[in-house]
Biotite code that builds the C-alpha atoms (Angstrom):
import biotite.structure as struc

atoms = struc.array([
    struc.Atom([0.000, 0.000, 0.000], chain_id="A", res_id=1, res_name="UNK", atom_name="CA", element="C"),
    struc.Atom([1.736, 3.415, -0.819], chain_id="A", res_id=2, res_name="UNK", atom_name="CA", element="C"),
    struc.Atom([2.898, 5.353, 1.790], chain_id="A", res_id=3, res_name="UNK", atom_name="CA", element="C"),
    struc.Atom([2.871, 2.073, 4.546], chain_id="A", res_id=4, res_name="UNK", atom_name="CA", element="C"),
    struc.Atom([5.845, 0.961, 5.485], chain_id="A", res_id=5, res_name="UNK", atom_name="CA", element="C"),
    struc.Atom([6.142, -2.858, 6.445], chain_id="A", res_id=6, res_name="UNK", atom_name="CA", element="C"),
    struc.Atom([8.620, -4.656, 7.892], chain_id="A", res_id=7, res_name="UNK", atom_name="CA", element="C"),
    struc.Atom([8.343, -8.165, 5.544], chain_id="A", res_id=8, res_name="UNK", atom_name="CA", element="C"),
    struc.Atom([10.702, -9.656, 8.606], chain_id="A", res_id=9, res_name="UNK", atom_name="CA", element="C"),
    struc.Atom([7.950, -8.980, 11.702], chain_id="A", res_id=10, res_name="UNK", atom_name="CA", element="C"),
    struc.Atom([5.401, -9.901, 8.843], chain_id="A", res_id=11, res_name="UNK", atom_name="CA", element="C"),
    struc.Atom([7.211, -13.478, 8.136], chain_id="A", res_id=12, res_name="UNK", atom_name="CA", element="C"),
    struc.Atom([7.667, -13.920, 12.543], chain_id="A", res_id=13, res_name="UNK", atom_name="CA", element="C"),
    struc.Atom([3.975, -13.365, 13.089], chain_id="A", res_id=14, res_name="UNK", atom_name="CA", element="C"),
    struc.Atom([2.851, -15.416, 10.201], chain_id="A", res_id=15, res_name="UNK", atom_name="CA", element="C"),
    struc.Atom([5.358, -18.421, 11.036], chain_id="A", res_id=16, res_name="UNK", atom_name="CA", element="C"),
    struc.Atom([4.185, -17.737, 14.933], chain_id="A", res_id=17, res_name="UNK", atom_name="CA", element="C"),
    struc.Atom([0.258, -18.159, 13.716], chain_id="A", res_id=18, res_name="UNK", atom_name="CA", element="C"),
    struc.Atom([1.577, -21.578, 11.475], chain_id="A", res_id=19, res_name="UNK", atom_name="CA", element="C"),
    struc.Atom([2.989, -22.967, 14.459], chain_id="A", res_id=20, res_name="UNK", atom_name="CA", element="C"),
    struc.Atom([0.852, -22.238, 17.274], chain_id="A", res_id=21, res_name="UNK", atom_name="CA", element="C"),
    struc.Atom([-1.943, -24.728, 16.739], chain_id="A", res_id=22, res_name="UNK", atom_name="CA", element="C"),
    struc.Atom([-4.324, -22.351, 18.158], chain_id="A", res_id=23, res_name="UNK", atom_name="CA", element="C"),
    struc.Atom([-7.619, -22.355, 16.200], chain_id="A", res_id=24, res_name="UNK", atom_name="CA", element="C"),
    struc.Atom([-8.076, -19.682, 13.996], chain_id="A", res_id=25, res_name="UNK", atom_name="CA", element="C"),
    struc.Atom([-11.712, -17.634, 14.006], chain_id="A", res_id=26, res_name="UNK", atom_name="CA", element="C"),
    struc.Atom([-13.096, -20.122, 12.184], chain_id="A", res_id=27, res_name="UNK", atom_name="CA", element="C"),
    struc.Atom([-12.465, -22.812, 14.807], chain_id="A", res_id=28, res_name="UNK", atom_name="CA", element="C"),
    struc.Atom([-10.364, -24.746, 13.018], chain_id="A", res_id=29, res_name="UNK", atom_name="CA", element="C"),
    struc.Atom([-6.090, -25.003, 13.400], chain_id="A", res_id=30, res_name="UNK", atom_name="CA", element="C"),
    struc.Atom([-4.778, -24.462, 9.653], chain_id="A", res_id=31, res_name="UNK", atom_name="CA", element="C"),
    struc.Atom([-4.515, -26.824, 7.448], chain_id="A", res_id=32, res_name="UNK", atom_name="CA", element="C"),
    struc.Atom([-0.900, -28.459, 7.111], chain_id="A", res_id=33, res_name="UNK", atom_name="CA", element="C"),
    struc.Atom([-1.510, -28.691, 3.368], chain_id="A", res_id=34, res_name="UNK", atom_name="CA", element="C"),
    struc.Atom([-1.421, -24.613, 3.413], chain_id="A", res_id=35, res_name="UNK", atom_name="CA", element="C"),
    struc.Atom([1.445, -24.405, 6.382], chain_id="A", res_id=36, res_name="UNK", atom_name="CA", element="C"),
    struc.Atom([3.397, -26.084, 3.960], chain_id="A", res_id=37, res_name="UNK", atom_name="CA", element="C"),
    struc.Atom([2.785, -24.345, 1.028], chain_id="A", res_id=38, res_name="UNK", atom_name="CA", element="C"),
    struc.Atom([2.981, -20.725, 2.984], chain_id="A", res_id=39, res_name="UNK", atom_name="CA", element="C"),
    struc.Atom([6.478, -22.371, 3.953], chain_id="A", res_id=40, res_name="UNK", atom_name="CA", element="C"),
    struc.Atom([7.671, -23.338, 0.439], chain_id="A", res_id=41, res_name="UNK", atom_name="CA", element="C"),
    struc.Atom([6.111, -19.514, -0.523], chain_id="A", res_id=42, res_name="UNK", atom_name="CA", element="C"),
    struc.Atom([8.639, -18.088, 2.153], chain_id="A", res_id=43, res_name="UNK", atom_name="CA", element="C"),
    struc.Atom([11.256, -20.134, 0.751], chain_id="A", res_id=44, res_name="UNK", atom_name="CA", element="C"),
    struc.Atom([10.637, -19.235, -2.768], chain_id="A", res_id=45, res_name="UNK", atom_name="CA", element="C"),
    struc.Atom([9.890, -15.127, -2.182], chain_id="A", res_id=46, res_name="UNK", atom_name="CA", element="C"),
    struc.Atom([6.299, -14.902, -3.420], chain_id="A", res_id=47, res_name="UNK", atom_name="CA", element="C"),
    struc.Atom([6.578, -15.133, -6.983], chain_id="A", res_id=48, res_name="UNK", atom_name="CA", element="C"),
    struc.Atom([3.897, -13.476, -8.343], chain_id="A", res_id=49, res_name="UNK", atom_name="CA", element="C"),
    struc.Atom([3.670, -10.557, -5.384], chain_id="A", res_id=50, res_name="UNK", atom_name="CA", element="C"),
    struc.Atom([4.110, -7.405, -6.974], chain_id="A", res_id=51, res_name="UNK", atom_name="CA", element="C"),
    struc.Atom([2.221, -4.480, -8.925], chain_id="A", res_id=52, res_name="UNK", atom_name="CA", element="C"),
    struc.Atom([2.588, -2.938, -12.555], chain_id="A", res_id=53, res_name="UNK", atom_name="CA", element="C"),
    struc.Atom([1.663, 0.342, -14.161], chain_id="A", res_id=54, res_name="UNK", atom_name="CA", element="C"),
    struc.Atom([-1.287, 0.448, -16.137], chain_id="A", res_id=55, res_name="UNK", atom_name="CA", element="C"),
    struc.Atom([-2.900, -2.622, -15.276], chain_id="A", res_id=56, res_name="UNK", atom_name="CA", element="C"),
    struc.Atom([-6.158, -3.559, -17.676], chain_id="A", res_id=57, res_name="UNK", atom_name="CA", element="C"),
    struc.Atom([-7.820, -5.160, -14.304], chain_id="A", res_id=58, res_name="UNK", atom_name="CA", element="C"),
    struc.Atom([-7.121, -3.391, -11.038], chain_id="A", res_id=59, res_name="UNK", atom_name="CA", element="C"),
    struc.Atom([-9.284, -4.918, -8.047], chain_id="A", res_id=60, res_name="UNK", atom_name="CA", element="C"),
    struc.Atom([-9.016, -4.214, -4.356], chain_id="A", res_id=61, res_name="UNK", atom_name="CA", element="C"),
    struc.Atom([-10.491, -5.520, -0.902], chain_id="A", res_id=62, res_name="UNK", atom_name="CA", element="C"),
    struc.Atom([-9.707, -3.905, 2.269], chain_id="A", res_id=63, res_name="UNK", atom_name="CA", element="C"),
    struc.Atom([-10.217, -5.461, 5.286], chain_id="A", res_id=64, res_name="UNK", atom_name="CA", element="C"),
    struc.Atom([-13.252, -7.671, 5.462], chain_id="A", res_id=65, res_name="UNK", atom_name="CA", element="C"),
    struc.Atom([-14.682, -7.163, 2.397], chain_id="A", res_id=66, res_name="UNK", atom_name="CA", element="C"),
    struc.Atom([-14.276, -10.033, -0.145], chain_id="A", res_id=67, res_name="UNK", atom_name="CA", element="C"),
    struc.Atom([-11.557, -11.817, 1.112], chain_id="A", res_id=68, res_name="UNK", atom_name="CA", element="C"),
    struc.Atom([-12.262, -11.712, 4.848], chain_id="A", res_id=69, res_name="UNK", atom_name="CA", element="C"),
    struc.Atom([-8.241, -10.695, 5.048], chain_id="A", res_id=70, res_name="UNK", atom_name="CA", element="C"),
    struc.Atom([-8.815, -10.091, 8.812], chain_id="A", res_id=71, res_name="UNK", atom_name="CA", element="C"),
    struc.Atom([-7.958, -6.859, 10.633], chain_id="A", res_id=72, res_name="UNK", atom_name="CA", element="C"),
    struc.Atom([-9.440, -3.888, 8.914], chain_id="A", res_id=73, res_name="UNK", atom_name="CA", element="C"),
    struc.Atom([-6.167, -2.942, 8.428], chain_id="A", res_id=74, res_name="UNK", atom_name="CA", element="C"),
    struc.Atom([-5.424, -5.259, 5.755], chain_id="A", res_id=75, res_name="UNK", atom_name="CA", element="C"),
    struc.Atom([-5.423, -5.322, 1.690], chain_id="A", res_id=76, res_name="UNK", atom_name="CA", element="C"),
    struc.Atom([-5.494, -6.867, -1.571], chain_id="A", res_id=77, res_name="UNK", atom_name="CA", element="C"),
    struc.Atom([-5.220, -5.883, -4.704], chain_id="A", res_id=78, res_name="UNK", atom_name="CA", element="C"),
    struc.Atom([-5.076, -7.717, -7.926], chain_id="A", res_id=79, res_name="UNK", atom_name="CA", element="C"),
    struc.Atom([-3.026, -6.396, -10.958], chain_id="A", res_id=80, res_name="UNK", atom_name="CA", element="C"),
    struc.Atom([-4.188, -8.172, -14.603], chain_id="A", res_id=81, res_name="UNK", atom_name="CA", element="C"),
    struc.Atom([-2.619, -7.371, -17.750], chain_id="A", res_id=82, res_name="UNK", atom_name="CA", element="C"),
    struc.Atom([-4.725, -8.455, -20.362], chain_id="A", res_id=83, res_name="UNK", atom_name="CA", element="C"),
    struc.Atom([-3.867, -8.591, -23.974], chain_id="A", res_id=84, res_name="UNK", atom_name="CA", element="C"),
    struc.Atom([-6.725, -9.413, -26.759], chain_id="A", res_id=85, res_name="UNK", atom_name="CA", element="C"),
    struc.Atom([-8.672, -11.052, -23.749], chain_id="A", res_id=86, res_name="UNK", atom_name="CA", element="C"),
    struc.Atom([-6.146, -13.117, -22.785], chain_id="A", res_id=87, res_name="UNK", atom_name="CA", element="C"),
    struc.Atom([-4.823, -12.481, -19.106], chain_id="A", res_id=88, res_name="UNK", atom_name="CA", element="C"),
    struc.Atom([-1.074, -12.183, -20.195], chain_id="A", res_id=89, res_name="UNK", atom_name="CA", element="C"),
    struc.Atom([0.574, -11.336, -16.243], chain_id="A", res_id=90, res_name="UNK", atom_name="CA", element="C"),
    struc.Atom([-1.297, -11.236, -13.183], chain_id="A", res_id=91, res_name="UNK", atom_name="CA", element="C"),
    struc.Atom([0.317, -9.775, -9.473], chain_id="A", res_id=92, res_name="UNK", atom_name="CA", element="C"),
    struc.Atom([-1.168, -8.553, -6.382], chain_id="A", res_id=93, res_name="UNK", atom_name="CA", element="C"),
    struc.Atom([-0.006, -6.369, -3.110], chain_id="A", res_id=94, res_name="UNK", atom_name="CA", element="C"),
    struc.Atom([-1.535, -7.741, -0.002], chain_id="A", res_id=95, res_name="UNK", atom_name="CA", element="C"),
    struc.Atom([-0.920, -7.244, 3.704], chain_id="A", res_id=96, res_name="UNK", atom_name="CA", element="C"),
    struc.Atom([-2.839, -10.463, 4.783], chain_id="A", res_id=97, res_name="UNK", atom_name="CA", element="C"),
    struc.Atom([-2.609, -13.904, 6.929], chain_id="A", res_id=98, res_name="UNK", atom_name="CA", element="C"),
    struc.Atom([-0.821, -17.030, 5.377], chain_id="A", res_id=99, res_name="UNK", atom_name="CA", element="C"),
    struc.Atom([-3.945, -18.392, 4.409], chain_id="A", res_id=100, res_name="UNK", atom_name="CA", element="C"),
    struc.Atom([-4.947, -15.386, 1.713], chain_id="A", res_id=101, res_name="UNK", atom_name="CA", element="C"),
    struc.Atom([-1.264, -15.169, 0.877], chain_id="A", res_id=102, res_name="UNK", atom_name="CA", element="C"),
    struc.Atom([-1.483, -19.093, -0.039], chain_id="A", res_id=103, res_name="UNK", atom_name="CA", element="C"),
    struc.Atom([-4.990, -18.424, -2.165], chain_id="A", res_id=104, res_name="UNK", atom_name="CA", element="C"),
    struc.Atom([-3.624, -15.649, -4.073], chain_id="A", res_id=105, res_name="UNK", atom_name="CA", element="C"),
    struc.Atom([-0.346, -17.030, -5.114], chain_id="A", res_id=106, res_name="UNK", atom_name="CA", element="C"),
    struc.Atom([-2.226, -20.106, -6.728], chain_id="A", res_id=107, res_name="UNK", atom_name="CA", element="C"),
    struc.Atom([-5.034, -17.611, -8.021], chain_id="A", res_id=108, res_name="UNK", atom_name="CA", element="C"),
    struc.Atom([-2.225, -15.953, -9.740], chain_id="A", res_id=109, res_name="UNK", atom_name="CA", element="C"),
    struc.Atom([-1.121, -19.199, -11.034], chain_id="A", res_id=110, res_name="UNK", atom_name="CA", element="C"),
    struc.Atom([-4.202, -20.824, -11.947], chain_id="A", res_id=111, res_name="UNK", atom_name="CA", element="C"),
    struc.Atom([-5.462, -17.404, -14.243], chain_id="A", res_id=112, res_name="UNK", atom_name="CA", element="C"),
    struc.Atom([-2.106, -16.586, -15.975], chain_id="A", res_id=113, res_name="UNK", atom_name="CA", element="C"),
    struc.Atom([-2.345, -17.576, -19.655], chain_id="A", res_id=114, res_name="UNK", atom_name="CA", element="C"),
    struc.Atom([-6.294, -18.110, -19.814], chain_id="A", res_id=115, res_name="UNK", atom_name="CA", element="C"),
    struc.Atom([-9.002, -16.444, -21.538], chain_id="A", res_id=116, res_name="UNK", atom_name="CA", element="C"),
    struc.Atom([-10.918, -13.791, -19.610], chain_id="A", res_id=117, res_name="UNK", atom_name="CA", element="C"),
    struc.Atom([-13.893, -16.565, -20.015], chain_id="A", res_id=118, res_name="UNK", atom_name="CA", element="C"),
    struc.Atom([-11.810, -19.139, -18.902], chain_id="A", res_id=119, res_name="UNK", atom_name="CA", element="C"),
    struc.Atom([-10.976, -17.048, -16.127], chain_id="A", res_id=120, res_name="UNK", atom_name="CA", element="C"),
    struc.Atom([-14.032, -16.479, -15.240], chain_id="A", res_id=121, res_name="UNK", atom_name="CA", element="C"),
    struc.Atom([-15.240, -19.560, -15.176], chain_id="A", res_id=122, res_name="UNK", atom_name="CA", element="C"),
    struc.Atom([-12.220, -21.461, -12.873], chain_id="A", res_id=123, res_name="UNK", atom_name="CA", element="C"),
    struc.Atom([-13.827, -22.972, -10.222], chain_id="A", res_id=124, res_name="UNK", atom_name="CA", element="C"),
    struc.Atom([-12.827, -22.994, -6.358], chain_id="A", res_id=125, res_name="UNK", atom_name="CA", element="C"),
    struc.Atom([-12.518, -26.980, -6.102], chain_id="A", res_id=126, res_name="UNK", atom_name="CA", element="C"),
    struc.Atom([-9.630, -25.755, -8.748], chain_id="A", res_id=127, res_name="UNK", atom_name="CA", element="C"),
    struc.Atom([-7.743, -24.253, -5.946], chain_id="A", res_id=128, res_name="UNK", atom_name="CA", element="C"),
    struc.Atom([-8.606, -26.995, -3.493], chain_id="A", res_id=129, res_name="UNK", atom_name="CA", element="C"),
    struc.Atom([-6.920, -30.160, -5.955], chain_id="A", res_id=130, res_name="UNK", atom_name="CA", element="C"),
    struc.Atom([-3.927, -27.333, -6.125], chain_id="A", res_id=131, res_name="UNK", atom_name="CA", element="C"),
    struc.Atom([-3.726, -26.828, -2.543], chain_id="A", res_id=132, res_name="UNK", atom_name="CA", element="C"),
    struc.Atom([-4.383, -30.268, -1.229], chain_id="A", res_id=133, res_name="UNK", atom_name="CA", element="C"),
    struc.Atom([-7.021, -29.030, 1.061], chain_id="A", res_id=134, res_name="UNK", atom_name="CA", element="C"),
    struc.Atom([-10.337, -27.524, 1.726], chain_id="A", res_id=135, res_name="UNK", atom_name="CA", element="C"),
    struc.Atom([-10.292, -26.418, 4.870], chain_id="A", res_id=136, res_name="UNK", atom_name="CA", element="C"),
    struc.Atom([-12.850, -23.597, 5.724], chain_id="A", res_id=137, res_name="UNK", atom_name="CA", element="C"),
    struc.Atom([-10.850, -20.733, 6.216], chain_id="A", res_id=138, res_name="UNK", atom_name="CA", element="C"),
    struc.Atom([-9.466, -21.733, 2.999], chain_id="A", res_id=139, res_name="UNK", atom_name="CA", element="C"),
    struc.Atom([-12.768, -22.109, 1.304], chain_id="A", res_id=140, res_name="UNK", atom_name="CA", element="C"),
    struc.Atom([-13.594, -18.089, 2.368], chain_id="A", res_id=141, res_name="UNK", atom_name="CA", element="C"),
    struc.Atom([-10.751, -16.710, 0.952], chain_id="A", res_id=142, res_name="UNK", atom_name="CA", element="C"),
    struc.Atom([-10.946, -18.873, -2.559], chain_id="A", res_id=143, res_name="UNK", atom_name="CA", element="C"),
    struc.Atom([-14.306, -17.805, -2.834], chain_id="A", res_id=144, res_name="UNK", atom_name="CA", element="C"),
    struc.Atom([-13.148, -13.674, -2.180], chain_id="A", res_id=145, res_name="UNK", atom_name="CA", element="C"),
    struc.Atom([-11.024, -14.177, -4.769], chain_id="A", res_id=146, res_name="UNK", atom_name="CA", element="C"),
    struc.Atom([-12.951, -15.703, -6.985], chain_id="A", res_id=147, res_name="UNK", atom_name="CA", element="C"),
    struc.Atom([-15.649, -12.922, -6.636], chain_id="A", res_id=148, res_name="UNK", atom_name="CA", element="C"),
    struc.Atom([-12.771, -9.659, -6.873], chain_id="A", res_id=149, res_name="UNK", atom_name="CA", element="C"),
    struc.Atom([-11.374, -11.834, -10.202], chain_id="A", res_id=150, res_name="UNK", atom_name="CA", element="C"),
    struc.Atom([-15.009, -12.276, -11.633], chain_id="A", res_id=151, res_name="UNK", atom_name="CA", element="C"),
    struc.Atom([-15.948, -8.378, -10.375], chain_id="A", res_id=152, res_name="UNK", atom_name="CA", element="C"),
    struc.Atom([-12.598, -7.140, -12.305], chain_id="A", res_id=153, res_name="UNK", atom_name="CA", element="C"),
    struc.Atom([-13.495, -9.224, -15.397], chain_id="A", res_id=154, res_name="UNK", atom_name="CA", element="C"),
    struc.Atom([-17.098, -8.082, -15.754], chain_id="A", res_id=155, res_name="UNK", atom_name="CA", element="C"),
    struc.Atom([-16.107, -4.618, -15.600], chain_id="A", res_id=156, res_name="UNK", atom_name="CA", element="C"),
    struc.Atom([-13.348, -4.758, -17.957], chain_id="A", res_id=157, res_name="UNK", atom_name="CA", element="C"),
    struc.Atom([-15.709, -6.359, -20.531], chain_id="A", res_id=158, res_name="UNK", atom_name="CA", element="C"),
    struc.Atom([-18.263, -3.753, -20.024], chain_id="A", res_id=159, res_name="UNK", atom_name="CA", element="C"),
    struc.Atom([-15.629, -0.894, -20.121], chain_id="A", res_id=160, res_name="UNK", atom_name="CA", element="C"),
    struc.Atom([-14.410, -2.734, -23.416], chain_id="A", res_id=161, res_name="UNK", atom_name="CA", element="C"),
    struc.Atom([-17.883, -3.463, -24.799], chain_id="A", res_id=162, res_name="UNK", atom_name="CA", element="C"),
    struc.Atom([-18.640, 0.867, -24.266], chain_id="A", res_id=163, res_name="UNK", atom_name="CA", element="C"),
    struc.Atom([-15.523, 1.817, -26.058], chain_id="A", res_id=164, res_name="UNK", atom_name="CA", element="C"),
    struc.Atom([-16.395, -0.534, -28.740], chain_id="A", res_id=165, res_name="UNK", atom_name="CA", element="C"),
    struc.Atom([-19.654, 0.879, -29.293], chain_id="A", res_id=166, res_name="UNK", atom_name="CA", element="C"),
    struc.Atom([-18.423, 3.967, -28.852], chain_id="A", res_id=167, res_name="UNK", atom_name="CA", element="C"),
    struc.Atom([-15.571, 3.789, -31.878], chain_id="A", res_id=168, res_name="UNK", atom_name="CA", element="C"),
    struc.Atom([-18.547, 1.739, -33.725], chain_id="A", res_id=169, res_name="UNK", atom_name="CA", element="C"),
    struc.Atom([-21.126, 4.556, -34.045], chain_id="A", res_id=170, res_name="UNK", atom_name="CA", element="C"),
    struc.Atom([-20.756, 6.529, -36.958], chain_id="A", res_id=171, res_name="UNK", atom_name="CA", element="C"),
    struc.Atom([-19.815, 10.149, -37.125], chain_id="A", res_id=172, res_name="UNK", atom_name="CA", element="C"),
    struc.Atom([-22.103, 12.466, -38.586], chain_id="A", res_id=173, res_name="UNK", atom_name="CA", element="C"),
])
């Protein structure tokens, strides 16, 4: 988020220190070890599709509870798509969120990247779960965030595509 400073180290403590605890989450239930690993092999491997670009085609954000359920109301997502004739060519996000939303966007980003917007549209959340290896319920809430901010971008990119179009198609007296 511009302007917010973060300290990615503190971030990575508290997230390892919510992995480990075996506390239950809100939901009631600990976190999956099929998304403790993955969040691990994420640390490991530096996020690779975190990030932002310029210009986007598809810019969609959720702050704090809405969509996602990301937690504190502090907390963000946003979804960068770079679409070239409908295709989703690159696809990053920003977030400031809990391993379990860090986890569903990473395989968001790789599930959409070289797809159709339709295609897009139409992935479905079990999708995410065969990815994953789970379907835990905290898990579920975020996949089906995403799914919504993806499918909200996409219908408003069409229609903003669709008005130009019809725009550049009327004739000029």
């Amino acid at each position: 988020m511009p302007g917010v400073r973060r300290d990615p180290g503190r971030d990575i403590q508290r997230a390892l220190l919510h992995l480990g605890s075996g506390f239950p989450s809100k939901f009631g239930d600990r976190v999956d070890e099929a998304v403790i690993k993955y969040y691990r092999w994420l640390l490991k491997t530096d996020f690779g599709n975190a990030g932002s670009f310029e210009n986007a085609s598809i810019f969609v954000e959720a702050v704090g509870e809405k969509m996602i359920h990301c937690g504190n109301t502090g907390n963000y997502m946003q979804l960068y798509l770079k679409v070239v004739n409908n295709w989703i060519d690159d696809i990053k996000y920003l977030c400031s969120c809990e391993p379990t939303a860090n986890v569903a966007v990473e395989v968001l980003c790789d599930l959409m990247k070289g797809k159709s917007l339709d295609e897009a549209a139409g992935v479905s959340e079990q999708a995410f779960y065969q990815w994953i290896g789970c379907d835990g319920e905290e898990l579920k809430l975020k996949v089906r965030g995403l799914l919504e901010m993806m499918n909200e971008g996409i219908a408003r990119y069409k229609a903003q595509m669709l008005a130009s179009k019809k725009v550049t198609d009327s004739p000029q007296w």
